[in-house]
N, C-alpha and C positions, 0 to 999 in steps of 0.2 A: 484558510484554517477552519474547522470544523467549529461549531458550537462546542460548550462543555458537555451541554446538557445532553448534546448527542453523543459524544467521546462515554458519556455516561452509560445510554441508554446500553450502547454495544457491546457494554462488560457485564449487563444482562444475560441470562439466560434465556433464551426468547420460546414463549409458548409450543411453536413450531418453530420444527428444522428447516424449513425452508424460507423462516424471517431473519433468520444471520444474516447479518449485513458484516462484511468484513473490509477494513480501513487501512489505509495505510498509516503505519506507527509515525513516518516523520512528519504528513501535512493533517492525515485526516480524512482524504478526500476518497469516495469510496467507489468512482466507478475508474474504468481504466485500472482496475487491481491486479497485480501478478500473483496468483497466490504461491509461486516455487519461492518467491524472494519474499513477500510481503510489504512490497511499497507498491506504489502507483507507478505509474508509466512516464511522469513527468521525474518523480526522485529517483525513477531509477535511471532515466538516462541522464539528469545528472552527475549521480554518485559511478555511472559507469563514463562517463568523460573523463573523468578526476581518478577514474582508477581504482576507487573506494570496493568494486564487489568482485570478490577472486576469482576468477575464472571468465572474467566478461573484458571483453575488449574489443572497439567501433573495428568494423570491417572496412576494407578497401581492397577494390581490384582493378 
């Protein structure tokens, strides 16, 4: 889980556009980000095992 102080920091404005750091809303964690969904790569293959994100489902062939 992310500090506060950082969850903070990112709901800044940042001087420069190229200082956006973009987080995922459920852990925090900001590398590995998807940004079509907005979570990270670990909550998303969670919430896509469980079914939780519409249109996403584990492949098999």
């Amino acid at each position: 889980m992310a500090k506060v102080s950082q969850e903070a920091k990112v709901k800044q404005k940042p001087k420069f556009s190229s200082r956006l750091v973009r987080r995922c809303f459920k852990c925090g964690r900001r590398h590995g980000f998807m940004r079509a969904f907005g979570i990270c790569r670990i909550c998303f293959r969670e919430l896509a095992n469980k079914g939780e994100i519409p249109g996403i489902k584990k492949s098999s062939w």
